[in-house]
C-alpha positions in Angstrom: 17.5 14.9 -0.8 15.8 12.3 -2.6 13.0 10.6 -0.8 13.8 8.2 1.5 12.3 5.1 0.5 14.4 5.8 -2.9 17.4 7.3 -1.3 20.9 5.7 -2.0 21.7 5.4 2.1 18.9 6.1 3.8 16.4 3.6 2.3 18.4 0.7 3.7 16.5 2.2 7.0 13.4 3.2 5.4 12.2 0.8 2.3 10.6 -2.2 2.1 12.6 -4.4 -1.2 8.7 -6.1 -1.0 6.5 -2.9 -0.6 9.4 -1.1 -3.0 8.8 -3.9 -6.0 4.9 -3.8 -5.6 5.1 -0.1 -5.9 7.1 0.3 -8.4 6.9 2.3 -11.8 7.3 -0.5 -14.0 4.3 -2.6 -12.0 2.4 0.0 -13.0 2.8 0.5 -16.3 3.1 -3.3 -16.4 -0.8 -3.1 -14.3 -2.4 -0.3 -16.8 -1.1 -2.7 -19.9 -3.2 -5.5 -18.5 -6.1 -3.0 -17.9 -5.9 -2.3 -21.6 -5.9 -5.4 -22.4 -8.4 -6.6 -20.5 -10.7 -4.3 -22.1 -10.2 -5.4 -25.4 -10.8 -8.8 -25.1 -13.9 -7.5 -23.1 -14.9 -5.3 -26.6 -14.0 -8.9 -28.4 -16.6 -10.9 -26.2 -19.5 -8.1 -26.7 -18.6 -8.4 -30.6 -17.5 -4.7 -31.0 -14.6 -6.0 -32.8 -13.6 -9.3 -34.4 -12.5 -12.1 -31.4 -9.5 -12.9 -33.5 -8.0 -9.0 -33.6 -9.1 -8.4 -30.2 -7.0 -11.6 -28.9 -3.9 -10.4 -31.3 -4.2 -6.8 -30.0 -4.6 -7.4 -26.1 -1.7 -9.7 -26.6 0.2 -6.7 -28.0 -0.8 -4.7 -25.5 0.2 -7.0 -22.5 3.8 -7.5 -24.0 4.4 -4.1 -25.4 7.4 -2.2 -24.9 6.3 1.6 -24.1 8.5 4.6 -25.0 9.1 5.8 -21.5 10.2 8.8 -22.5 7.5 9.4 -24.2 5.2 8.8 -21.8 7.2 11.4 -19.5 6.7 14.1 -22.1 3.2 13.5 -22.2 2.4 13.2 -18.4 4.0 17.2 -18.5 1.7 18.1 -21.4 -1.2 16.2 -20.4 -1.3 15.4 -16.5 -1.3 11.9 -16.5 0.7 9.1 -18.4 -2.5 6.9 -20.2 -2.9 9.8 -23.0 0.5 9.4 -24.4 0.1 5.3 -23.5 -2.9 4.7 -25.6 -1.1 6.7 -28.6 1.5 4.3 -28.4 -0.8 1.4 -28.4 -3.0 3.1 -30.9 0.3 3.6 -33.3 1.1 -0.4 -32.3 -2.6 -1.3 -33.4 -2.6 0.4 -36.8 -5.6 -0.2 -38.7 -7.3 -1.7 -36.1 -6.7 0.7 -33.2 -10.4 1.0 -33.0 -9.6 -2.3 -30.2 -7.6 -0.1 -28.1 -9.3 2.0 -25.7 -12.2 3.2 -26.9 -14.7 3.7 -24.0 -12.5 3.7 -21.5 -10.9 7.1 -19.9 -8.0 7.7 -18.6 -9.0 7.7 -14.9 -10.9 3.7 -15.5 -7.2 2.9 -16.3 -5.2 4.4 -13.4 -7.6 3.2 -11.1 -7.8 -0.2 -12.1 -3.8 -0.4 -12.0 -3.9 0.9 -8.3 -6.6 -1.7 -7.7 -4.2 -4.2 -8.8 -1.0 -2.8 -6.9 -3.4 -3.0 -3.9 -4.8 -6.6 -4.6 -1.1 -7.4 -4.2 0.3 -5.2 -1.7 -2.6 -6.4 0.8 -1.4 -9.9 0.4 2.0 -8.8 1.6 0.8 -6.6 4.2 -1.5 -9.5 5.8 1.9 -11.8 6.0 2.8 -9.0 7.5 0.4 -8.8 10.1 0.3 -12.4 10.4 4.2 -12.7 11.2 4.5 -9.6 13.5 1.3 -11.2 15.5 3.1 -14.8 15.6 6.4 -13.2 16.7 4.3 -11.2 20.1 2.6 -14.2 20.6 6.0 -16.1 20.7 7.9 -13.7 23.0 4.8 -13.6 25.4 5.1 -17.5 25.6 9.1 -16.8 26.1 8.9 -13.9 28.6 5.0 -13.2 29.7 5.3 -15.0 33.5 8.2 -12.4 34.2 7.7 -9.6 36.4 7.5 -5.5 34.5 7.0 -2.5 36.3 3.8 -0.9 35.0 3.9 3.0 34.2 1.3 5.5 34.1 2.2 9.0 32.6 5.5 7.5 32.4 5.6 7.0 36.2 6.2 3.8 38.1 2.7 2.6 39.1 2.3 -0.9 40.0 3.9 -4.1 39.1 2.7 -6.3 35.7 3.8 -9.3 34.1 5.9 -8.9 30.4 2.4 -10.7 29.0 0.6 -7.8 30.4 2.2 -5.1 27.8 2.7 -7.2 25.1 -1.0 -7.8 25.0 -1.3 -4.2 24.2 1.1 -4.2 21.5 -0.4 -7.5 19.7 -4.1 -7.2 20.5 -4.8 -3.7 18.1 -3.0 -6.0 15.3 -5.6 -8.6 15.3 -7.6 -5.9 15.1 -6.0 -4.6 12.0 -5.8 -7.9 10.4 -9.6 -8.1 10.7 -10.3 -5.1 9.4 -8.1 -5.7 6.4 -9.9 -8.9 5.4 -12.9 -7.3 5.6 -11.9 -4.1 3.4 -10.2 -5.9 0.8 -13.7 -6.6 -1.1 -14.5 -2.7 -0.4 -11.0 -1.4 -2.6 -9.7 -4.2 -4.8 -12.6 -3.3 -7.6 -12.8 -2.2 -11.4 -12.9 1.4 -12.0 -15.4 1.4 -15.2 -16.9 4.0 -16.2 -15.4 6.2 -19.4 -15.6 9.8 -20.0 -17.9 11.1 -17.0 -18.7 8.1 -15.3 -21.7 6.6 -16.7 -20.8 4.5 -19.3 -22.3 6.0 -22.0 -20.1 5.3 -24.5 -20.8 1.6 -24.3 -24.4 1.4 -24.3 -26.3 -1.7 -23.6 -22.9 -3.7 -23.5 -21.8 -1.8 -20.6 -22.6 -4.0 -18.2 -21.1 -7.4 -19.7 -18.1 -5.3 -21.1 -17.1 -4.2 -17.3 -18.3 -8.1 -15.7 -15.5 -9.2 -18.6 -13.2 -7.1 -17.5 -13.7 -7.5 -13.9 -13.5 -11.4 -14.4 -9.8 -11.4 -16.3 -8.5 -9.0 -13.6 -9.5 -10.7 -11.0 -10.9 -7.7 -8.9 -14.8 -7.4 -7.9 -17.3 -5.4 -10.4 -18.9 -2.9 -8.2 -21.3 -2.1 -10.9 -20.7 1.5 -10.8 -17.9 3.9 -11.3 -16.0 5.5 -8.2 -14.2 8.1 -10.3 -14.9 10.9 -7.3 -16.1 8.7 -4.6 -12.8 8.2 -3.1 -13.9 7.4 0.8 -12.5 4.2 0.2 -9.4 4.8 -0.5 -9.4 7.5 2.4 -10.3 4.6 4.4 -7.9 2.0 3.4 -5.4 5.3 4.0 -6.4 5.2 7.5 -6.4 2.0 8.2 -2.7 2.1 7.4 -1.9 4.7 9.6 -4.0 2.4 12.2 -1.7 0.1 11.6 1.2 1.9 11.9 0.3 4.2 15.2 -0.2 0.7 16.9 3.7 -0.3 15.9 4.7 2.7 17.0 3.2 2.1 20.5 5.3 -0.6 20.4 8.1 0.8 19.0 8.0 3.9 22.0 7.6 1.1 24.6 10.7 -0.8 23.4 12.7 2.6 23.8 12.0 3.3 27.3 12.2 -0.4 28.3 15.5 0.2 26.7 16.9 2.8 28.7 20.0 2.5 30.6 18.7 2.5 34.2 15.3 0.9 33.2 16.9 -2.3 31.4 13.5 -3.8 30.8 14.7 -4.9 27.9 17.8 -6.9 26.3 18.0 -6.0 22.2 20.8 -7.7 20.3 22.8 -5.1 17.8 21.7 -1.9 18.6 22.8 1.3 16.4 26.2 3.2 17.3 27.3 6.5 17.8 29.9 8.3 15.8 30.8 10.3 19.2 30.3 8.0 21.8 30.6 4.3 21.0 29.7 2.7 24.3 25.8 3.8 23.3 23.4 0.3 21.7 20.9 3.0 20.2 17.5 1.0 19.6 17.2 2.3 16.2 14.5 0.2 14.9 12.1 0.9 17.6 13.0 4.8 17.0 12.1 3.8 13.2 8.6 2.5 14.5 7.7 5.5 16.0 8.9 7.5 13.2 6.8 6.0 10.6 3.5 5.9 12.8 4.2 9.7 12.5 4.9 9.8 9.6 1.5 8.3 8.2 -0.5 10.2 11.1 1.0 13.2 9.5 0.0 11.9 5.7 -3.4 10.7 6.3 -5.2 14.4 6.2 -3.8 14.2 3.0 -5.7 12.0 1.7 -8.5 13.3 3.6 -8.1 16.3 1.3 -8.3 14.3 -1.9 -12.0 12.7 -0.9 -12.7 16.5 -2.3 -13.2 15.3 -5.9 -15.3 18.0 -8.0 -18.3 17.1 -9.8 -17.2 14.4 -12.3 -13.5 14.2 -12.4 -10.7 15.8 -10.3 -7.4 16.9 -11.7 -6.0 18.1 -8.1 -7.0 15.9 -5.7 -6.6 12.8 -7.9 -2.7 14.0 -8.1 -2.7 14.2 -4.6 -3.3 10.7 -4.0 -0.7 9.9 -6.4 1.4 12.0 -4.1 0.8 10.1 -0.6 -1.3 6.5 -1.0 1.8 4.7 -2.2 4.6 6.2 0.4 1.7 5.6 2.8 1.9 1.7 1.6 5.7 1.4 1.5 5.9 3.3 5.1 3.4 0.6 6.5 5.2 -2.5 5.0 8.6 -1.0 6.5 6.5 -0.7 10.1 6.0 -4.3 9.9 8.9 -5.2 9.1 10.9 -3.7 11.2 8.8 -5.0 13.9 9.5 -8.3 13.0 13.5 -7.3 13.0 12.9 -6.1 16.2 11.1 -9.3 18.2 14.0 -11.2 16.6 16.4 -9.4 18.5 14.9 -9.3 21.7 16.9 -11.4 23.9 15.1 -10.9 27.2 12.4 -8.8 28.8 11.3 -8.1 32.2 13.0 -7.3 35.7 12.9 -11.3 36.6 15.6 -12.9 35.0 15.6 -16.5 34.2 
């Protein structure tokens, strides 16, 4: 089985075409091209080469067509795609292939790419947000006044109004919406640093070559590299699953509302069974629930990968590769969903209008 944000049937539950477009393997090859490029034009404006070969060069780099290929033959030798990438681009520049990449490592290109992947993705997810927190806020004004049973331990308890719950299900995503805001300064930055982090093969021009750089990307200079100080992305990781175990609450409510005998609920098109087709199954709630899971389950990943020995990791680098992006996609399907899902709500409460 292929994964299922890739997989032929079951995506159509699982992917986001958004989250799935942002993330994809050519956007990233199409990010660590700009990276490049970016940095020559930086070497231009220090004077390390000629302004008029590092223009030509970076606007080879930006529309070159890379041997994929290639680049998978090298990522098996070598562990990562930029070695066999820069050879390309090295082969493209010719004579003057002293503009491609020299200064820059391997990890300063990566990294910037994710940066930019994130800088987009985050604009997405905060629609996101924004819609799903409209659409609550909508239903509450449709259906808040009417009457709910509330439930403790799953137990009838005392009555509430409809407004009551959906508070709990929109509040945490104001929450969320906040907190992204305020991250987005923390993760969308340049990674800059070269072989072991400090620059050194730049010199004195260090600092204006990575302001340069930082400045055409669009992404903040953190004047420093962050090549094994990866709490922020552990964070950002988190903050995900935040946002996803807060769905999911809303996704588990929506399922017991939806029981027959409970009928707290109305939802229009619910999922069928093959064996017993009187059954509305409220598939997209279940779907909530299972990605809040999901991302729970994935975030100690990435807790593992904030282990990054002494100047570079091989291992726990990889391992973000493995789980930040299906961590994305899974989040931006949450949302999603959740915005399928107050669409279809018909009616909610015990007093019917």
């Amino acid at each position: 089985m292929t994964s299922v944000f890739e997989d032929p049937w079951l995506s159509s539950l699982f992917a986001d075409a958004g989250a799935a477009r942002i993330w994809s393997p050519q956007q990233q090859l199409k990010h660590m091209l700009l990276v490049e490029a970016a940095f020559t034009r930086a070497l231009a404006s220090v004077g390390s080469v000629p302004v008029d070969v590092g223009e030509r060069i970076a606007a080879q780099i930006e529309n070159f067509q890379v041997d994929v290929d290639d680049l998978r033959h090298g990522t098996a030798r070598d562990g990562l795609p930029v070695p066999a990438l820069v050879a390309q681009l090295k082969t493209m520049a010719g004579s003057d292939q002293h503009a491609v990449h020299a200064g820059l490592t391997s990890q300063d290109v990566m990294d910037t790419a994710l940066t930019l992947t994130l800088q987009t993705f985050n604009s997405c997810l905060f629609e996101q947000l924004s819609k799903v927190i409209q659409d609550l806020i909508g239903l509450s004004e449709r259906f808040g006044a009417h009457d709910l049973m509330g439930r403790t331990r799953m137990q009838a308890a005392l009555p509430i109004k409809v407004s009551d719950r959906i508070r709990t299900w929109s509040e945490p995503l104001k929450h969320h919406l906040r907190r992204l805001e305020a991250m987005r300064d923390q993760i969308e930055v340049l990674q800059f640093g070269g072989a072991v982090g400090n620059d050194a093969a730049l010199g004195a021009t260090a600092p204006v070559v990575r302001a340069n750089m930082a400045l055409q990307l669009g992404v903040r200079d953190p004047m420093q590299s962050w090549h094994t100080m990866r709490d922020g992305l552990a964070d950002y990781a988190n903050l995900l699953s935040l946002i996803t175990g807060s769905v999911g609450k809303m996704g588990h409510d929506i399922c017991l509302m939806a029981q027959q005998g409970i009928d707290e609920i109305t939802l229009s098109g619910g999922g069928g069974s093959s064996a017993m087709p009187h059954k509305q199954n409220p598939v997209l709630a279940e779907l909530l629930v299972t990605l809040a899971r999901y991302n729970a389950t994935q975030l100690s990943g990435m807790h593992h990968a904030l282990v990054h020995e002494q100047e570079r990791s091989g291992s726990a680098w990889m391992l973000e590769w493995m789980i930040l992006p299906d961590m994305a996609q899974a989040t931006a399907r949450n949302l999603s969903a959740a915005a399928d899902i107050c669409a279809k709500i018909t009616d909610i409460g015990t007093q019917r209008r």
